[in-house]
N, C-alpha and C positions, 0 to 999 in steps of 0.2 A: 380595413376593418380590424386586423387582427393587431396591428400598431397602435389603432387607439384602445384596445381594449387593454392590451397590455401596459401603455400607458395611465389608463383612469388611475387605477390607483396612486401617481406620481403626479398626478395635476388638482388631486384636492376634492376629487364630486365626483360623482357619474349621475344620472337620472336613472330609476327603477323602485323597485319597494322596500329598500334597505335591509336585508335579511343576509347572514349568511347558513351554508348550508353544507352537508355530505349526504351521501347517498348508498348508507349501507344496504345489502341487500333489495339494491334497485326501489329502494326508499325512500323520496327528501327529507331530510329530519334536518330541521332548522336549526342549527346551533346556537346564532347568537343573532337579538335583532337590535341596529343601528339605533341608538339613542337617540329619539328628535324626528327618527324615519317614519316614513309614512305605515308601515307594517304596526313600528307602536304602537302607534298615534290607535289605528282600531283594536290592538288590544291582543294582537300574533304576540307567541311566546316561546323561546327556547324550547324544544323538545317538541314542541307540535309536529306532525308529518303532515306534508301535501302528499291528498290524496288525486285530486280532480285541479286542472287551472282550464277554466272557462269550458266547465262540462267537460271536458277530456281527462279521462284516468290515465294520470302517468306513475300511479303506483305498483310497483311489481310488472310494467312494462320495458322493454331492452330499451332505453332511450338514455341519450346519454348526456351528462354533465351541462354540456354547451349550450343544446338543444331545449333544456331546461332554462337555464337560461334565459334563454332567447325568448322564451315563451314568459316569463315574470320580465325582464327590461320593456321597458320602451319608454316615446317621448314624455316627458314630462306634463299631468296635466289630463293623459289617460289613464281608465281606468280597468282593472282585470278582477276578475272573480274566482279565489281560490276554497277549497273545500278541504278541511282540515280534521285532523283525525288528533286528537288530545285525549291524555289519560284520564280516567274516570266519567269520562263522556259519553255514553254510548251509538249517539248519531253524529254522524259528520255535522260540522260547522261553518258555517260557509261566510267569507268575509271578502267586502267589495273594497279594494286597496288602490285607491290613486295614488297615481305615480306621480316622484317627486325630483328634486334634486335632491343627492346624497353625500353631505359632509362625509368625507373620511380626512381623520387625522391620522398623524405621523409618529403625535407622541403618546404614548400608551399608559404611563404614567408619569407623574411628577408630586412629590411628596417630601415631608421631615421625616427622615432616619430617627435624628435625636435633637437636643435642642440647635444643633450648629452644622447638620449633613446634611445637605440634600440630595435627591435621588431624582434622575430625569433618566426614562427611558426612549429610547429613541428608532422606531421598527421600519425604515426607510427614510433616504434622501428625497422629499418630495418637495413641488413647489412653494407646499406652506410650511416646510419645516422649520426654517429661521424664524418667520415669526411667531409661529408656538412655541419654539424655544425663548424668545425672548418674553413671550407673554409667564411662560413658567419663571422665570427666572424674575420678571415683576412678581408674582407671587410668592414667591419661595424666600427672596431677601429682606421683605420684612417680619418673615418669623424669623431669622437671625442665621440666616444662610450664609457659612463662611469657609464650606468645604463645598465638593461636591463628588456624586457619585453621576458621571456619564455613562449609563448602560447601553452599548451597541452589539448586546450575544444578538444574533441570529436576526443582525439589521439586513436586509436583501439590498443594499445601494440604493443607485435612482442617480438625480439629477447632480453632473459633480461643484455646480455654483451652490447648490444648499450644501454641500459637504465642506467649501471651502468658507464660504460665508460663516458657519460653526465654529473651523476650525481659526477664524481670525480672533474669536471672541478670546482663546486662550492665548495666543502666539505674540510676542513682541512686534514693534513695527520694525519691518524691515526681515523678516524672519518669512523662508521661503516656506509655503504650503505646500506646491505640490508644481509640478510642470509638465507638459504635454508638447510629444515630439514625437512625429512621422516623418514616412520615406517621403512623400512630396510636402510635409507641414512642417515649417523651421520652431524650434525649441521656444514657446511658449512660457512666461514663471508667473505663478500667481504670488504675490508676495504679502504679508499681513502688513495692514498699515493702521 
């Protein structure tokens, strides 16, 4: 279990209610919620706090991160009932959120600099990364894309055939990428072609 969790992010979806969150002061306060997610979709909002999920108060309770979690995931197609604590509202709100599949992307932005930069950010090697790279880069070259700026600050890796499949886009053919070599695994060369 703990392989695929640590994976979702790296294969493209997970199923849940699209939200992310922190937990200051044994709090959920939602930070940001998944564009298209089911959480939208009813109308959840950055800054909201879960107060109650399915009549259980886990606000201001010792329960921890995962646990939380665990209780907002599940399969796709059920549904959970959270109670919400929003500014200027004086009674908890309570919204019934089916569960969905959850797009996550790779690339965090893609954008004109000026009339000839373009800018792609790039925040993980994940399954879909190459082709949301190449779908930016459809978009970006007809506004007159003839630089670019590859941003990878505080990329966390992931898969190394999206890392290398990127790096053949820049590389001549025949120009070594990258190679892989173990004590029992003979020397490996990816090479641009």
């Amino acid at each position: 279990r703990d392989v695929t969790r640590v994976n979702e992010p790296l294969e493209g979806n997970f199923e849940g209610i699209g939200v992310s969150f922190n937990m200051p002061n044994d709090t959920v306060v939602i930070v940001s919620v998944i564009k298209g997610g089911p959480s939208e979709k009813v109308g959840i909002q950055a800054g909201d706090r879960i107060i109650e999920i399915e009549d259980s108060v886990v606000a201001g309770v010792d329960m921890d991160q995962n646990a939380i979690v665990r209780k907002l995931k599940g399969p796709r197609g059920t549904k959970v009932t959270i109670g919400i604590q929003r500014k200027s509202f004086p009674e908890l709100i309570d919204f019934t959120i089916t569960r969905d599949k959850i797009p996550l992307y790779s690339i965090d932005a893609a954008y004109m600099v000026n009339d000839s930069i373009g800018y792609i950010k790039i925040t993980a090697f994940a399954r879909t990364t190459y082709r949301e790279f190449l779908q930016a880069l459809d978009d970006l070259q007809p506004l007159g894309m003839k630089h670019m700026i590859l941003d990878l600050r505080g990329n966390s890796g992931g898969y190394m055939d999206a890392a290398t499949n990127l790096a053949n886009q820049f590389l001549a053919e025949g120009r070594l990428i990258v190679y892989t070599e173990g004590r029992s695994h003979p020397r490996e060369n990816y090479f641009a072609n």
